[in-house]
C-alpha positions in Angstrom: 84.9 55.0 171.4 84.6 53.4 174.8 81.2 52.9 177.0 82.1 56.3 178.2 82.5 58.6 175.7 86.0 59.9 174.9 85.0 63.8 174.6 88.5 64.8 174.0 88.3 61.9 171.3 85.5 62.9 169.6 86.2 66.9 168.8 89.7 65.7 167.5 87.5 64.1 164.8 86.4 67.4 164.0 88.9 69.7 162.1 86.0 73.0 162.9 86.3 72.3 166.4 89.9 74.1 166.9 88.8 77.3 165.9 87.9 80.0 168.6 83.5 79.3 167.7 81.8 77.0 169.8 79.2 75.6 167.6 76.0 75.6 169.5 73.8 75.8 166.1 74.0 72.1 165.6 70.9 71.4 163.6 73.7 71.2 160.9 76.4 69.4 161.9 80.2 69.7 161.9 81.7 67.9 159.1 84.1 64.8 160.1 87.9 65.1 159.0 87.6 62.0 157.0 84.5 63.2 155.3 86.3 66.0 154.0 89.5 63.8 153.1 87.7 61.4 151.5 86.4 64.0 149.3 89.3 66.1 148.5 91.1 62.5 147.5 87.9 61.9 144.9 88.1 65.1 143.5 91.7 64.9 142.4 92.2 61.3 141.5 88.8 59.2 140.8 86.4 62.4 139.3 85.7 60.9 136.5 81.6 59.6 134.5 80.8 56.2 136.5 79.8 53.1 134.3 82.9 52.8 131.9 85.2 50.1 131.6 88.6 51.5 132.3 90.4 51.7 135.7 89.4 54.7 137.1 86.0 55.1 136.5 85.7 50.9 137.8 87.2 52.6 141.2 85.0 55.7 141.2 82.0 53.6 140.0 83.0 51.0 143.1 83.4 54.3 145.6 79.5 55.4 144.8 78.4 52.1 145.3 79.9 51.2 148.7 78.6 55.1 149.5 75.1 53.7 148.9 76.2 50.7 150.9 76.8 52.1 153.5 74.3 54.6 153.6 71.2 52.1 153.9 72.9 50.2 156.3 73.1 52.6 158.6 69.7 52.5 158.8 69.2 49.0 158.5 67.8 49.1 154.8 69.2 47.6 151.4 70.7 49.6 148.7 67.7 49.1 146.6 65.8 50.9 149.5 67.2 54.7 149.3 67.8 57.7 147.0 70.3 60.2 148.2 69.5 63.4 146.9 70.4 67.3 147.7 68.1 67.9 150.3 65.2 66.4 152.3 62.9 69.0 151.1 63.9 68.1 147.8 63.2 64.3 148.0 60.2 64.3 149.9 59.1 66.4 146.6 59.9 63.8 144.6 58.6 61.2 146.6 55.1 63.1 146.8 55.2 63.9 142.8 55.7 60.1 142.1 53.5 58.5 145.2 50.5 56.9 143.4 47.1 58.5 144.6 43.0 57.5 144.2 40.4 60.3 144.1 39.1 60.9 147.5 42.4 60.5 149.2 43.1 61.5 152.4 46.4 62.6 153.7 47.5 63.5 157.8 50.1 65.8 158.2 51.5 66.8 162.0 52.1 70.8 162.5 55.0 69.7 164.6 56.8 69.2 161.2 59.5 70.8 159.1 58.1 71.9 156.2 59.7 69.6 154.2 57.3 67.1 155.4 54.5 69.1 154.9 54.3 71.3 151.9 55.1 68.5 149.5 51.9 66.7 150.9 49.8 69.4 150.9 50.8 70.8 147.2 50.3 67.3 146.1 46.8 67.4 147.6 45.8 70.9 145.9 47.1 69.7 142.1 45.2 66.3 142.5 42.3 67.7 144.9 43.1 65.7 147.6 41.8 66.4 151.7 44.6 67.9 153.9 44.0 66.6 157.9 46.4 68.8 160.1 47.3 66.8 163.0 48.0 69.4 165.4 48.5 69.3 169.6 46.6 70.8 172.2 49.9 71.5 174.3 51.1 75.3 173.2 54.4 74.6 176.0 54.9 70.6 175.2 53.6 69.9 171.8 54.1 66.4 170.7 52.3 64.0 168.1 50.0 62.7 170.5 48.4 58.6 168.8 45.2 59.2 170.2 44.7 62.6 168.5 46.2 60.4 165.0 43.8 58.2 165.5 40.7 60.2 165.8 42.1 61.7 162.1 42.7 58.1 160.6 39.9 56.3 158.3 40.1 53.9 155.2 40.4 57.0 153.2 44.0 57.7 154.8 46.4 57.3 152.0 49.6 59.1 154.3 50.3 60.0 157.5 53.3 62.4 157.7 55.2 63.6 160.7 59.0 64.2 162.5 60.8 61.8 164.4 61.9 64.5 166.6 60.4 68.1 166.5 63.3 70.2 165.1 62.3 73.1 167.5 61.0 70.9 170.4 63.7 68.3 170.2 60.6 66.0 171.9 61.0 62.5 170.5 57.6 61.1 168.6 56.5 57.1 169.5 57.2 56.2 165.5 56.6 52.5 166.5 53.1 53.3 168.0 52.2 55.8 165.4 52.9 52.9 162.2 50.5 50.8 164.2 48.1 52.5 164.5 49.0 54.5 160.5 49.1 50.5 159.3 45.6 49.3 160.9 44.5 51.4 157.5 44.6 49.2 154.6 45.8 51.8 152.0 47.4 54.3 154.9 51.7 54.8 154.4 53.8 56.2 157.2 56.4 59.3 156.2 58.9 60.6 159.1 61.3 63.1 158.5 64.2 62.1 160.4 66.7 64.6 160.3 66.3 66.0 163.8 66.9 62.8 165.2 69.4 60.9 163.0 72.4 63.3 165.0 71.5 61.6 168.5 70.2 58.1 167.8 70.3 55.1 165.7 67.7 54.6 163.5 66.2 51.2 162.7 63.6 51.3 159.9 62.8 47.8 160.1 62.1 47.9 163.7 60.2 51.4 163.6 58.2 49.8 161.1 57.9 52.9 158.7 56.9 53.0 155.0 59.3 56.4 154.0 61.7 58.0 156.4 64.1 61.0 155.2 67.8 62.8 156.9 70.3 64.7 156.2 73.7 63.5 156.6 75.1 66.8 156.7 73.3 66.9 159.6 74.9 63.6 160.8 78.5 64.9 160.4 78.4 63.8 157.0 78.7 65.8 153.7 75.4 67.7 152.2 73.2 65.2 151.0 70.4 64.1 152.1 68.6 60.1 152.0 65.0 58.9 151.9 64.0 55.4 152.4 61.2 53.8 151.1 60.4 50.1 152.0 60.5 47.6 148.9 57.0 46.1 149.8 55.9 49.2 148.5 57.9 50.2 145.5 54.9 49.2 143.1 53.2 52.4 144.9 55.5 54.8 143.2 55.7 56.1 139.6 59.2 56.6 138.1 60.4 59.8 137.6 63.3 59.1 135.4 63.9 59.0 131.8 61.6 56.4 129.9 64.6 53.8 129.0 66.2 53.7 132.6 65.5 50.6 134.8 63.2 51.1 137.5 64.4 48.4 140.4 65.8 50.4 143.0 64.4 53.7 144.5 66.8 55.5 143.5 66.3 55.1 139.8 62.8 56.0 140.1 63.1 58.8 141.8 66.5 60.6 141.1 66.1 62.4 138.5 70.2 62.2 137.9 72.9 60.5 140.4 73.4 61.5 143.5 76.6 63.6 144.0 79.7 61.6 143.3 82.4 62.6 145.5 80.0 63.4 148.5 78.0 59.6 148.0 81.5 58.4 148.1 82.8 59.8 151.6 79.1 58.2 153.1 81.2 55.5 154.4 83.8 57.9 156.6 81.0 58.5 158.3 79.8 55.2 159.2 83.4 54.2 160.1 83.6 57.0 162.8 81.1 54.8 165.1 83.5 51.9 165.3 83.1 48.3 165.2 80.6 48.6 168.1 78.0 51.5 166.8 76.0 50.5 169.5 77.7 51.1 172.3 79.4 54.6 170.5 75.7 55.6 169.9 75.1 54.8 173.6 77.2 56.8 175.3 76.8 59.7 172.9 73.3 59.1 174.4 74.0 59.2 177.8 77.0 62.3 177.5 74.3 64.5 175.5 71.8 63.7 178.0 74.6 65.6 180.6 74.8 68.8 178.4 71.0 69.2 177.9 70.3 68.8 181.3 72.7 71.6 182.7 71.2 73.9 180.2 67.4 72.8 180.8 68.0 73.3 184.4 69.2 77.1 184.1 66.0 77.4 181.6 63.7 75.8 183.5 64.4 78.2 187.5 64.0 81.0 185.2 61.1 83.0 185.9 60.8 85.0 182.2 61.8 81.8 180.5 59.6 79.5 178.7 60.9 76.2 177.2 59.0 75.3 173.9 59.2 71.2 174.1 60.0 68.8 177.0 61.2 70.5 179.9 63.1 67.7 181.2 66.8 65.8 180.1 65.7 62.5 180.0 67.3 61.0 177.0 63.7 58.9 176.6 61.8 61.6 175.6 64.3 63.9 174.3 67.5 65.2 171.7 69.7 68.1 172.6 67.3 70.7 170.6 66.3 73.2 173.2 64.0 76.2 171.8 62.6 79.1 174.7 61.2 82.3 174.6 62.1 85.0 177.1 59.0 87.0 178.6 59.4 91.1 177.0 62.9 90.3 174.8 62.9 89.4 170.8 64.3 86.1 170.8 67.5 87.5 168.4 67.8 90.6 170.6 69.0 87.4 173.2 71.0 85.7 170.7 72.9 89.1 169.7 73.3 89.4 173.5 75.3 86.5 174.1 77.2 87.0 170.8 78.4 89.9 172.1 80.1 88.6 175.3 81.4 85.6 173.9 82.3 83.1 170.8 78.9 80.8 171.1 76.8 80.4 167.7 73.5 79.5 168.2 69.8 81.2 166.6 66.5 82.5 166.3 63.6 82.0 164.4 61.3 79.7 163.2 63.7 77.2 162.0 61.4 76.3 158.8 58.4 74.8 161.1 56.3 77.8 161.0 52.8 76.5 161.3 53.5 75.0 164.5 54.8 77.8 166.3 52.6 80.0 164.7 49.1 77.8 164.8 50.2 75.3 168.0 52.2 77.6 170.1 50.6 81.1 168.8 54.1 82.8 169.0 52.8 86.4 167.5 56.0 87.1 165.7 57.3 84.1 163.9 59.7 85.1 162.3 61.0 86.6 165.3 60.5 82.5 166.7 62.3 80.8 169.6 66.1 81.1 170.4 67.2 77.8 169.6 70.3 76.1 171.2 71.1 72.8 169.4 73.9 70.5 171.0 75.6 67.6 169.9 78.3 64.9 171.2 81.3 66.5 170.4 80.3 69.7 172.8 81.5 69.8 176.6 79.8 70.2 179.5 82.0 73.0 179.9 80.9 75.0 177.1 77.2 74.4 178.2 78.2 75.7 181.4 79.7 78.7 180.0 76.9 79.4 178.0 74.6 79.2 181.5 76.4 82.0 182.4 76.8 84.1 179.4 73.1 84.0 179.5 72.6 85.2 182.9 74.6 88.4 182.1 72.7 89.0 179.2 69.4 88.5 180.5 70.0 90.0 183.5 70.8 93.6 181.0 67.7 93.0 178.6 
């Protein structure tokens, strides 16, 4: 991809994107036509055990490992550095089961999370007895994770500090660097970000965010559906092992897998890496800059409307936001909207609470949760002609409700 994204370029990449849909439910990504190739070529010709000494299973056993190559480079981590896994909920589980703890404890959770990130740390902290510190935001409209409100929660008794990279409802973007500053002034206090609503639109750099665990989806990422954690080796004495008692413990992963990751999905990690070209940085830059186009014609529509209100940063600057835009409208159930558009046209998008319940039930005080925001979640490979469109499919519709 050029300095200018290649649109046109992009969607060919994508086999979903020549059906009739327009996929405007992006929080899970469309899956890359290599992705599934790789996949389908596994299945039929390298599914075998990994370990053995005969051809295949050397190529198969070779495939995982350049998956988990690949993987924590993307990042900019080492092998010995991640566990892919089914899920982030699922990971951050483990982690939090095999974390080491003290009596007295204290663990900071942000309400702007996914659940993921939270109800692993605060089941951990009921077994073991532990004290829960919601880290919450005084903004109902703009809720962020504020560092001044961390560090009035921080102390010497903060053990983990937990909270998203981007809000998956908000789509604001959280200062990760500031917050492990001021998470690491704490002798004992580890930093945990979930990820997965801003691996889609940026390029993550662990060793520059300066984070102790940080989580994704690569489904999410145009990938297959797994999901990664890293944890930084200066801390692997920190966690337990989780696996059988004769397994090696030197990587991550073999503590905290409690069987290996998928085969032929580990193994098509790398068709994903390979779609951001010899230059990632300058493919991740202008997806940047082109999704920073299609938020702002939608943002713009949101914000002059007078029975609209936009739950997270009301403005398209690519600085302080992804392409997640949630709203409510004044006197209409947020799927009686979505139903509305679906109606007049092919987009996909939702309602709801999107799994981060407690902040739009205890930050923003929606009344009916489950009921939530109507979410529109955009990524790279959409136009600024469908955005468009959409504008005007949801003036009809509101204009009727």
């Amino acid at each position: 991809m050029a300095s200018a994204l290649d649109v046109a370029a992009a969607r060919a990449a994508f086999p979903a994107l020549e059906g009739e849909q327009i996929y405007m439910d992006n929080a899970g990504s469309q899956v890359l036509g290599t992705v599934a190739d790789s996949i389908h070529s596994y299945l039929l010709n390298t599914n075998v055990q990994l370990g053995a000494t005969y051809k295949t299973s050397q190529t198969s056993t070779a495939a995982y490992e350049n998956g988990y190559k690949a993987a924590a480079g993307f990042i900019n981590a080492q092998p010995e550095e991640i566990s892919l896994g089914v899920s982030t909920t699922q990971l951050l589980h483990n982690l939090s089961t095999a974390l080491k703890f003290q009596p007295g404890d204290e663990l900071i959770v942000s309400k702007l999370n996914h659940e993921a990130n939270s109800a692993p740390w605060a089941r951990i902290a009921e077994r073991l007895g532990l004290t829960v510190k919601w880290w919450a935001s005084s903004d109902p409209k703009n809720p962020t994770c504020d560092v001044a409100d961390l560090k009035t929660l921080l102390s010497d008794k903060t053990r983990l500090v937990a909270c998203p990279h981007a809000s998956n409802i908000t789509g604001t973007i959280s200062p990760i660097r500031e917050i492990a500053d001021a998470v690491h002034a704490h002798p004992r206090a580890l930093l945990c970000v979930d990820g997965v609503a801003l691996a889609p639109h940026r390029q993550v750099d662990v060793q520059a965010l300066g984070v102790d665990f940080y989580a994704f989806s690569w489904y999410k990422v145009y990938g297959p559906h797994l999901a990664q954690l890293y944890a930084s080796s200066r801390i692997h004495d920190e966690i337990n092992s989780l696996a059988h008692f004769f397994k090696p413990t030197n990587t991550l992963d073999l503590k905290l897998n409690l069987a290996s990751a998928n085969y032929e999905l580990t193994q098509s990690i790398p068709a994903v890496v390979a779609y951001f070209g010899a230059d990632p940085g300058a493919t991740w830059t202008a997806m940047v800059a082109h999704e920073e186009r299609l938020q702002g014609i939608l943002l713009r529509f949101l914000v002059a409307h007078d029975r609209v209100t936009i739950i997270g940063e009301p403005s398209a600057s690519q600085e302080l936001r992804v392409p997640v835009i949630s709203f409510v409208v004044s006197g209409v159930q947020s799927q009686r909207l979505v139903e509305a558009v679906e109606a007049r046209s092919a987009y996909g998008f939702r309602s709801g609470h999107m799994y981060s319940h407690r902040l739009l039930k205890d930050v923003c005080g929606l009344e009916d949760v489950d009921d939530g925001v109507v979410r529109v979640s955009l990524l790279h490979y959409n136009t600024e002609a469908e955005v468009a469109g959409l504008v005007t499919v949801l003036q009809e519709a509101l204009a009727e409700l």
